[in-house]
Structures are given as structure tokens and as C-alpha cells.
VOGU-3710 file (C-alpha; in Angstrom, 3 decimals, decimal comma):
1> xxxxxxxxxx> 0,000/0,000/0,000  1,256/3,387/-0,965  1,645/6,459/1,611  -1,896/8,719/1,127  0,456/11,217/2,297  2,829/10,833/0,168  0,060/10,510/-2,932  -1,299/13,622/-1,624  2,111/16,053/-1,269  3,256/14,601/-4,320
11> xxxxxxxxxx> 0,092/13,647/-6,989  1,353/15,062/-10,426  4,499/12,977/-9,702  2,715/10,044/-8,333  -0,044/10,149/-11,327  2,283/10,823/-13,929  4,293/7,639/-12,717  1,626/5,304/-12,153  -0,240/6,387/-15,341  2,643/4,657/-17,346
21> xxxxxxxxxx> 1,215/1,269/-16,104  -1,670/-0,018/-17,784  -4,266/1,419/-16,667  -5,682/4,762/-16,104  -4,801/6,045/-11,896  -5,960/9,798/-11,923  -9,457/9,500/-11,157  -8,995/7,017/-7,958  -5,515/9,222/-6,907  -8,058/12,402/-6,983
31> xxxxxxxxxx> -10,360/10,354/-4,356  -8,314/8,842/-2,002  -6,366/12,483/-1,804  -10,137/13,775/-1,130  -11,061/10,766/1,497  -8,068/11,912/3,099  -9,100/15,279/3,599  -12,414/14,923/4,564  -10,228/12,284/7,327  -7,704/15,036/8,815
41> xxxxxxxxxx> -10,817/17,531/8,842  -12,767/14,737/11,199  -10,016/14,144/13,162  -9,510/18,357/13,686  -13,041/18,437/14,410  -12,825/15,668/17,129  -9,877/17,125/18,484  -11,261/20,272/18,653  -14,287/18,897/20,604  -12,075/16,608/22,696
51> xxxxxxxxxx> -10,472/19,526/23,865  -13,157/21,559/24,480  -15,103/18,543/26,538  -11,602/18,131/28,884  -12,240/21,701/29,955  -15,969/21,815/30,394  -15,199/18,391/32,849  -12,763/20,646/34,855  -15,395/23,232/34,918  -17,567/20,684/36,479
61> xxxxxxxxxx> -15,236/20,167/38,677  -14,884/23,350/40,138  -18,242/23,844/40,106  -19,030/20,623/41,885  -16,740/21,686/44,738  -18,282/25,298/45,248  -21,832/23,459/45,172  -23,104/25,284/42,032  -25,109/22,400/41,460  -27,613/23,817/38,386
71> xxxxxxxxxx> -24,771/25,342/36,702  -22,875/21,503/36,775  -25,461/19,850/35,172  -25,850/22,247/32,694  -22,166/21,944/32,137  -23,149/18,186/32,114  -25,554/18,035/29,631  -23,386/19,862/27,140  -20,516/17,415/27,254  -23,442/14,371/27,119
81> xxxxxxxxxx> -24,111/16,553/23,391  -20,287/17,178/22,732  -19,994/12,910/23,283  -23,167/12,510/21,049  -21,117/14,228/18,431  -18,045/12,881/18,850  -19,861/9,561/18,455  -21,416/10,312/15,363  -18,039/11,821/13,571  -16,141/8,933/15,446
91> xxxxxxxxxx> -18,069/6,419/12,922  -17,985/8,875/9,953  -14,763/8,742/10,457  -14,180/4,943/10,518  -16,314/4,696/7,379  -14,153/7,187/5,691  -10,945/5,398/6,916  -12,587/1,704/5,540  -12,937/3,486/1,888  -9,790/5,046/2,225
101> xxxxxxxxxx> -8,021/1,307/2,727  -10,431/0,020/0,065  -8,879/2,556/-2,346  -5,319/2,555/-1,306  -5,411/-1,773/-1,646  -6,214/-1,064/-5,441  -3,918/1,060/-6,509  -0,285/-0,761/-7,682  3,508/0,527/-5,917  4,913/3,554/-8,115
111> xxxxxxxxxx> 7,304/2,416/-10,956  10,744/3,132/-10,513  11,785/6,446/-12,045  13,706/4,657/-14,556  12,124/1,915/-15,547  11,196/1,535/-19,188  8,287/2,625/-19,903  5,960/-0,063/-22,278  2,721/-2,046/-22,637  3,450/-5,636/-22,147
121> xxxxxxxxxx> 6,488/-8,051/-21,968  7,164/-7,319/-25,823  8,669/-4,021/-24,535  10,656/-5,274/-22,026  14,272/-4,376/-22,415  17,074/-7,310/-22,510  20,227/-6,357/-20,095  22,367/-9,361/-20,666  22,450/-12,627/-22,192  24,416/-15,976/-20,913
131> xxxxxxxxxx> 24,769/-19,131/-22,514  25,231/-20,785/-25,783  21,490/-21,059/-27,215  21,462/-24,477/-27,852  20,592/-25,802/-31,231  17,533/-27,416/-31,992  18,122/-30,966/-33,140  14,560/-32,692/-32,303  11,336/-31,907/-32,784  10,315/-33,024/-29,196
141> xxxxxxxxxx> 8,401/-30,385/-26,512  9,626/-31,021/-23,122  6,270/-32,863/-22,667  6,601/-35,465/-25,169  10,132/-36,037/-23,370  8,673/-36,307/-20,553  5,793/-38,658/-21,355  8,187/-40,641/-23,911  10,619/-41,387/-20,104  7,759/-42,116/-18,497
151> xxxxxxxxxx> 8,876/-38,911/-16,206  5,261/-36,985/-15,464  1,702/-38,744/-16,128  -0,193/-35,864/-18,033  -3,612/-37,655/-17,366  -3,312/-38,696/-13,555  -3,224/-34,961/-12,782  -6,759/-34,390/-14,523  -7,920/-37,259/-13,198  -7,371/-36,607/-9,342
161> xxxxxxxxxx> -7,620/-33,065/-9,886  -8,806/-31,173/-12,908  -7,062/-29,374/-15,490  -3,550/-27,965/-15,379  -2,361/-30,505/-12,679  0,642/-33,432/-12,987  1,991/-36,402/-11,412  5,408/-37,240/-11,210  6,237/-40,431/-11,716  9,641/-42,617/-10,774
171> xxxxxxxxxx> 12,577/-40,725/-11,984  10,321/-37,941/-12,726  9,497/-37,390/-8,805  13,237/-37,675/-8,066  14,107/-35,438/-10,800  11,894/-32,512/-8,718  13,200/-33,539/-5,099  16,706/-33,267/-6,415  16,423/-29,758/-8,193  14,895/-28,583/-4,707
181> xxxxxxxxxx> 17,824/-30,325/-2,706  20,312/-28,685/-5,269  19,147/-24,999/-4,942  18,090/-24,809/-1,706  21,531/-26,040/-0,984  22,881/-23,432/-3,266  21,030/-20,060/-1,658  22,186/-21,520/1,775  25,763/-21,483/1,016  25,413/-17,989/-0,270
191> xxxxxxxxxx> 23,992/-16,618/3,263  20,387/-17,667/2,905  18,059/-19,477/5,803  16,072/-22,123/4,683  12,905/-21,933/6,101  10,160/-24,319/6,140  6,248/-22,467/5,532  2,912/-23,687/6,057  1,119/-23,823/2,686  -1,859/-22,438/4,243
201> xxxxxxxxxx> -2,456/-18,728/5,532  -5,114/-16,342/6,557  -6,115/-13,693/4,584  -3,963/-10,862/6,403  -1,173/-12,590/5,003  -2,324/-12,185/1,589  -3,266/-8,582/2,496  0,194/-8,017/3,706  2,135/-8,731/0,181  -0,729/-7,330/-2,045
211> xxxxxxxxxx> -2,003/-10,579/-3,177  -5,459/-9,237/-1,647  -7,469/-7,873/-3,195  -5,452/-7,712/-6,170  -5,507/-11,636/-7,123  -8,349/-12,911/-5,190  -9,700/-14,584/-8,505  -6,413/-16,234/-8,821  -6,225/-17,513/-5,389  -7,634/-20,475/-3,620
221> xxxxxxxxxx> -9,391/-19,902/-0,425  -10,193/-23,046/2,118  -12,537/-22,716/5,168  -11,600/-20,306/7,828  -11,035/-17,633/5,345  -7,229/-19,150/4,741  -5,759/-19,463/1,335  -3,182/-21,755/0,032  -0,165/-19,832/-1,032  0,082/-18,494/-4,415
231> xxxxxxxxxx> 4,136/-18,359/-3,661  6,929/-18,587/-0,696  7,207/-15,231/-0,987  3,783/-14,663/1,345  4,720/-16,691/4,107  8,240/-15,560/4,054  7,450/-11,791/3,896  5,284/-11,827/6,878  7,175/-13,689/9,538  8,152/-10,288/10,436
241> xxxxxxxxxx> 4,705/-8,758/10,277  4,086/-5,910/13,115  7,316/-6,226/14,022  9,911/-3,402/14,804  13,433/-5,328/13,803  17,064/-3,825/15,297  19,018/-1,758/12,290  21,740/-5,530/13,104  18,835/-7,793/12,134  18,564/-6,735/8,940
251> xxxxxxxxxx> 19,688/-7,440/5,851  17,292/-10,853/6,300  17,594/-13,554/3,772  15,384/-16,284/3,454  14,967/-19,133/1,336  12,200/-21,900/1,163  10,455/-24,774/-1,437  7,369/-25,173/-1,625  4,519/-25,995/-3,999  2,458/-23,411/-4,533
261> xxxxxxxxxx> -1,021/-22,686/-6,265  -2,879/-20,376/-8,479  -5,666/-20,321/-9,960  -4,573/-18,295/-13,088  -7,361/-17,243/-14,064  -6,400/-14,588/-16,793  -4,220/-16,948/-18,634  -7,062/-19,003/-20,227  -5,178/-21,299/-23,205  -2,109/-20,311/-22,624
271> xxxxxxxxxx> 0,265/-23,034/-22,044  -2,568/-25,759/-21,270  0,438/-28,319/-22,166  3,052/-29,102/-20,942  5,007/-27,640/-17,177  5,151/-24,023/-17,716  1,882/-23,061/-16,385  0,582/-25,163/-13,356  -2,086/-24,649/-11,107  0,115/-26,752/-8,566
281> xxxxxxxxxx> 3,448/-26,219/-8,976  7,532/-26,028/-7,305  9,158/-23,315/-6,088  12,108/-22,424/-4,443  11,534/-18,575/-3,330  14,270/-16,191/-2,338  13,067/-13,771/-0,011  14,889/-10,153/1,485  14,257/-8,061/4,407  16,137/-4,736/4,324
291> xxxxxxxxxx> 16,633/-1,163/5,109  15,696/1,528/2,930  18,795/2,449/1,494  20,095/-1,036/0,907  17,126/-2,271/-0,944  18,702/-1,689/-4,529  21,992/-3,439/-3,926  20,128/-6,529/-2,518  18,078/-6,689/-5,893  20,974/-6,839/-7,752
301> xxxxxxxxxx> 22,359/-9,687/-5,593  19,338/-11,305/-5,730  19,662/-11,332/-9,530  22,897/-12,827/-9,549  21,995/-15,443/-6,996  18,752/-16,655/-9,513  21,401/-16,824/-12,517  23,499/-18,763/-10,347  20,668/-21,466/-10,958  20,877/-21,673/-14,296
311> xxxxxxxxxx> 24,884/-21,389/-14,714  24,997/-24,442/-12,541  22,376/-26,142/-15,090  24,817/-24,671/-18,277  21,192/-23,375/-19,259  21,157/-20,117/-21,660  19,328/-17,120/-20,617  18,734/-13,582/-20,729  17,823/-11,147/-17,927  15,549/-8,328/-18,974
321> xxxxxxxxxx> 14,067/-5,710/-16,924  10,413/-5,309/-16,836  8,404/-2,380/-18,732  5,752/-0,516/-16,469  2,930/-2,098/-18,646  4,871/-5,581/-17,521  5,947/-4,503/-14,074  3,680/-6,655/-10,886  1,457/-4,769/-8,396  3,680/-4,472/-5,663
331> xxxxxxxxxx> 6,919/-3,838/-7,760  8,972/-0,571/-8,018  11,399/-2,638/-10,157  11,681/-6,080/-11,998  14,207/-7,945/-13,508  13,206/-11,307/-15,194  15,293/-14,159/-16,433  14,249/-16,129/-19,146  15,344/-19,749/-19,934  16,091/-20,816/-23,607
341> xxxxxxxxxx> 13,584/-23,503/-24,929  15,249/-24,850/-28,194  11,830/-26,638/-29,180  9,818/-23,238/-29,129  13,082/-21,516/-30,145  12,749/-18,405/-27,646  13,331/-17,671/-23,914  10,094/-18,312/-21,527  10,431/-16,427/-18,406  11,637/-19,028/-14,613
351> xxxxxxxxxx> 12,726/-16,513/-12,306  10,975/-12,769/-11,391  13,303/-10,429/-8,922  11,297/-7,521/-7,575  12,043/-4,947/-5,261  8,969/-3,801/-3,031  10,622/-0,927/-1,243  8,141/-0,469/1,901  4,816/-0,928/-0,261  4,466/-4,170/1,447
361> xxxxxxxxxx> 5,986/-3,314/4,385  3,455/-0,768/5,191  1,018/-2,942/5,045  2,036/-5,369/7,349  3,604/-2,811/9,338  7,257/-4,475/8,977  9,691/-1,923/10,721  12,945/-1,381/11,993  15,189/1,458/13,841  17,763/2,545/12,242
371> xxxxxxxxxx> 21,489/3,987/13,761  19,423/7,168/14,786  16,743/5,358/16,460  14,204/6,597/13,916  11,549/3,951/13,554  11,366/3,534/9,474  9,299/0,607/7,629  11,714/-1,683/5,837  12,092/-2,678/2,077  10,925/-6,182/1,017
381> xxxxxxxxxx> 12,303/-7,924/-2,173  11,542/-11,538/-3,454  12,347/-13,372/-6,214  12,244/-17,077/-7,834  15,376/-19,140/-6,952  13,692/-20,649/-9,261  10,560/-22,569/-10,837  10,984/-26,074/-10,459  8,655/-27,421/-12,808  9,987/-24,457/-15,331
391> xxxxxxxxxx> 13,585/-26,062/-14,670  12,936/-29,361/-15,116  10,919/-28,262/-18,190  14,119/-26,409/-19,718  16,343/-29,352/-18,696  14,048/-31,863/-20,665  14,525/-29,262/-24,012  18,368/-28,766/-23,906  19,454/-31,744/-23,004  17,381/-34,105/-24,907
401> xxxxxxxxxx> 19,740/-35,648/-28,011  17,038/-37,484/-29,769  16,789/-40,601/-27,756  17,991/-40,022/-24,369  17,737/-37,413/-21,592  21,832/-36,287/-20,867  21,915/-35,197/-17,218  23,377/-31,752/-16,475  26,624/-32,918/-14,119  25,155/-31,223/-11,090
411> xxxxxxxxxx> 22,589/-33,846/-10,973  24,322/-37,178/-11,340  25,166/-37,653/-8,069  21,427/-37,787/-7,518  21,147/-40,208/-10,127  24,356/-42,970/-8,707  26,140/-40,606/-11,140  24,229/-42,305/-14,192  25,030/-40,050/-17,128  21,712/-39,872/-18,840
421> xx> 17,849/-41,616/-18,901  16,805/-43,434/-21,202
//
């Protein structure tokens, strides 16, 4: 959630910014600048009457102690009307406050000053490549490969479950439990704490990293109003919720696998085959914790810590940085990295980095005191350390010679050090 105060000292700025996103922000910026108003002129008003009511009860008082009965209970009877007011602009004021929130939930984090400005993922902009593109030399999608090794049953999943959900099968469930062994083992040599999450959580959780009300059609709510997580990156965020952390806590790194779920509900027939686009799927999730002037260095870390993934798979890639048509709802700044799939001869997005700054943070009310004792909220970033499923997927494509699966090094020792499946 963005500052109102901040919208309202600084609303050409902020509308200018957020009208590069898709989407049209100055009407809704104009209201919750106006709620906001109509909120500090309640609160005056209240004050003023507060104030006024603390010095008619002295009066009382005093008048109670020189016996000037008649005079006290007039006295009386006006604060009984100055509480009857206060009353009445006490709940005008909560139901201003409610719309306020309402508002202020809808409306995305502020795109980074210099972040390209676009419509969709076509105007992303490409920082760096890595990686040897590997040539195409089949005519095999990762989910023939798969079905062909008898790695994933594509019609188990539909069968227990519906649409858009697999079972692994033999090598094809080890293949998954190994890729989580090998990066979670990676992030934790490079400072990271694993942590283990509860798949389910209530809705404050969801409120606290913007997945609320945002994404409520992607997400799937159980009984007791709890949802099962759309990503690591909503437990992980809030274990620090309402906190204030010490300025030596921070920066916090965590790390975690887990499946995850959407819905995806606005990506009807795209990628109904196949592993890209699951409604159950693997995850290992990076997660950051930071002060405010730290936040951009940490991205940039974080970045180099997801293409450490894919260097240890020898897997080509590029890293482009997001457009503000492209850019997520809680995001100041994104950098993706996309995977080379020989088979559909382009790059499909595995990994999102995004910094928050203290959009999410003020919403869970995530704070920390820095060196001056100043109580500030702290920056959150997360990013994907990476998609399993999106992995194993990319693995199947480049290393798939015609007739047998070639197993990137890193994994043979998973595998008795077998060189390939076949």
C-alpha cells in the first residue's frame, strides 16, 4: 500500500508515474487524496471537541466543589451533546478510513523512475544474455520427453484433480526432489536461511504482500477464510509482520520450497500443455528483508543469486528488466530471467526479482530502527530461486539428443552418477 500522504504532497508525480502502467490512476488518486481530507478535517473536528469537553469536565469540577449544582449539570448536559457528536463523527470517520483502505489496496507501488516505460512483456528491455542457445536438433516439446521417459503422467493430474495438474512419476518425482535439494543447498551457502512455511495462511497474510485484493480470482481460499499460497514469498514476507526489527537484524535472507497454487485465471489457453503453467506447482523462493537504502543493492544480488541457478544447469538465458505495462502490483522494479527452450526456439520467463521498497511493508507494518533510532518501515524484495517445474521443463529441451535425456553434471550424483535416462 502506498503512503496517502505521500500521494497527496506529491500527486502530479505520483499520477504521472503510475499512469505509465496499464491502466488509467488519476481519477482514484483524486479520491483517495479527497477521502483523506475529509479524514484530517474529522479528526480536527474531534480534536477540537475533545479539547473543548476536557475543559468543560474541569469546569464541572470546580463547580461541583463550590456546590453550584444547576450550573454543573448544565455543564453536564453539554458534554453528554459534545460525546453525542463525537460519536457520530467517530463512525464517519471509521467509514471514511474503511474506503480510504479500500482505495489505497487497489492502486499498484509507483514504478521506478527509470524503468522503461511499455505495454506488455514485448517491450521489455534485454540487459544481458548468458549461454550458448542451444541448437535445436529434435522436434520433441519437453512434454513429449517427458511422457516418452515415463517422467510426469499428463492424465493422472486431470484425473485426481482437474485441469492444469501433474503427477510425477519414478525418476520424474526424483528429478523434482533433487532440483529442490540442489538450490536450496545453493542459496544456503550464499547466506540464505532455509525456512520451512505452512502452505496455508489467513487472509492478512495475503493482504500483507498485495495478493489481496489484487488476485483474489487467482487464489484459492479453504474454510476459515485461509488461502493456500500463491508463492513462498507470502509466508516468508510476513514472519516479520508488526514487528519493529534492530538496524543488526537486517539485511534478512530467506529461502524456502514449496509448492504453490494459483488459480490463473487470466491466462485461459495459454500453455494448457506441458510444465510451464501449473495450477500446482515447485518453487524455491528467495526472499529479502532490508533497510531503505540497501534495498537496490540486494536486488541486484538477488539477480545474480537466480542466474546462479541456471549457470549451474549450463542453461542459456537472458535477464531483462520489466516495462511498467509488464511490471507486478507491488513492484517498483523487476528484472526477469528467461530460460532458452530450443523446441519453441525463444526464452520463456523461470525466475521474477522484484524490489517492493516499503509498499508491502506498510502494510504489514514491517519496521525497523535505524542507527538514529528513527523507527522507518523496511524494504521487502523476493524473487524465484527458481521454478521447479519451469527447470525441469528447460532441462528436458536442452538436453534431450534425440533418444535419451543427458543429465546436467550437477545432478548425477542424484542419479548414482548415471550419465543420462533413457
Amino acid at each position: 500500500m502506498l503512503d496517502i500522504n505521500f500521494i497527496e504532497n506529491n500527486l502530479v508525480k505520483v499520477k504521472k508515474q503510475l499512469n505509465k502502467r496499464n491502466g488509467e490512476y488519476s481519477l482514484i488518486l483524486d479520491e483517495v487524496v479527497e477521502l483523506n481530507i475529509q479524514r484530517k478535517s474529522i479528526l480536527k473536528e474531534v480534536e477540537n471537541l475533545k479539547a473543548n469537553k476536557n475543559n468543560l469536565s474541569k469546569q464541572v469540577g470546580e463547580l461541583m466543589r463550590d456546590k453550584q449544582i444547576d450550573d454543573a449539570n448544565k455543564i453536564k448536559n453539554e458534554v453528554t451533546l459534545i460525546n453525542s457528536s463525537i460519536d457520530i463523527l467517530d463512525e464517519k470517520l471509521k467509514a471514511i478510513q474503511e474506503q480510504l483502505t479500500i482505495k489505497l489496496q487497489n492502486i499498484p507501488n509507483i514504478p521506478n523512475d527509470k524503468m522503461p516505460v511499455g505495454n506488455d512483456d514485448n517491450d521489455n528491455v534485454e540487459i544481458r544474455t548468458w549461454g550458448k542457445e542451444f541448437v535445436k536438433n529434435h522436434d520433441k516439446a519437453h512434454w513429449d520427453i517427458a511422457d516418452k521417459l515415463k517422467l510426469v503422467d499428463f492424465e493422472a493430474g486431470p484425473k485426481l484433480s482437474g485441469s492444469r495438474f501433474v503427477v510425477y512419476t519414478g525418476l520424474g518425482a526424483k528429478l523434482v526432489r533433487s532440483l529442490s535439494n540442489i538450490l536450496l543447498n545453493l542459496h544456503t551457502s550464499k547466506g540464505y536461511t532455509e525456512i520451512t512455511v505452512p502452505l496455508l495462511v489467513n487472509s492478512q497474510a495475503m493482504y500483507g504482500t498485495g495478493q489481496l485484493p489484487k488476485f483474489k480470482e487467482d487464489a484459492y481460499i479453504t474454510t476459515n477464510d485461509q488461502y493456500l499460497i500463491p508463492t513462498g514469498e507470502v509466508p516468508l514476507t510476513n514472519l516479520h509482520a508488526g514487528e519493529i526489527l534492530d538496524l543488526t537484524q537486517l539485511p534478512i535472507h530467506y529461502t524456502t520450497y514449496s509448492q504453490c497454487f494459483r488459480q490463473e485465471a487470466g491466462s485461459a489457453g495459454r500453455d494448457t500443455k506441458g510444465l510451464i503453467r501449473l495450477h500446482q506447482f515447485n518453487k524455491v523462493e528467495l526472499v529479502k528483508i532490508t533497510d531503505q537504502e540497501s534495498s537496490e543493492a540486494e536486488l541486484q544480488a538477488m539477480v545474480r543469486d537466480a542466474e546462479a541457478v541456471l549457470q549451474l544447469f549450463n542453461l542459456p538465458y537472458r535477464l531483462v528488466e520489466l516495462c511498467t505495462g509488464d511490471v507486478g502490483f507491488s513492484s517498483t522494479k523487476t528484472y526477469d530471467l528467461e530460460v532458452w527452450f530450443p523446441e519453441q526456439n525463444k526464452y520463456r520467463e523461470i525466475s521474477s526479482c522484484s524490489n517492493c521498497t516499503d509498499f508491502q511493508a506498510r502494510n504489514m507494518q514491517t519496521r525497523y530502527r535505524d542507527a538514529n533510532g528513527e523507527v522507518k518501515l523496511v524494504h521487502t524484495l523476493n524473487g524465484s530461486g527458481v521454478a521447479i517445474d519451469r527447470l525441469l521443463a528447460a532441462i528436458l529441451e536442452n538436453y534431450w539428443d534425440g533418444e535419451k535425456l543427458i543429465l546436467p553434471i550437477v545432478l548425477r550424483p542424484y542419479f548414482d552418477n548415471t550419465e543420462y535416462i533413457k
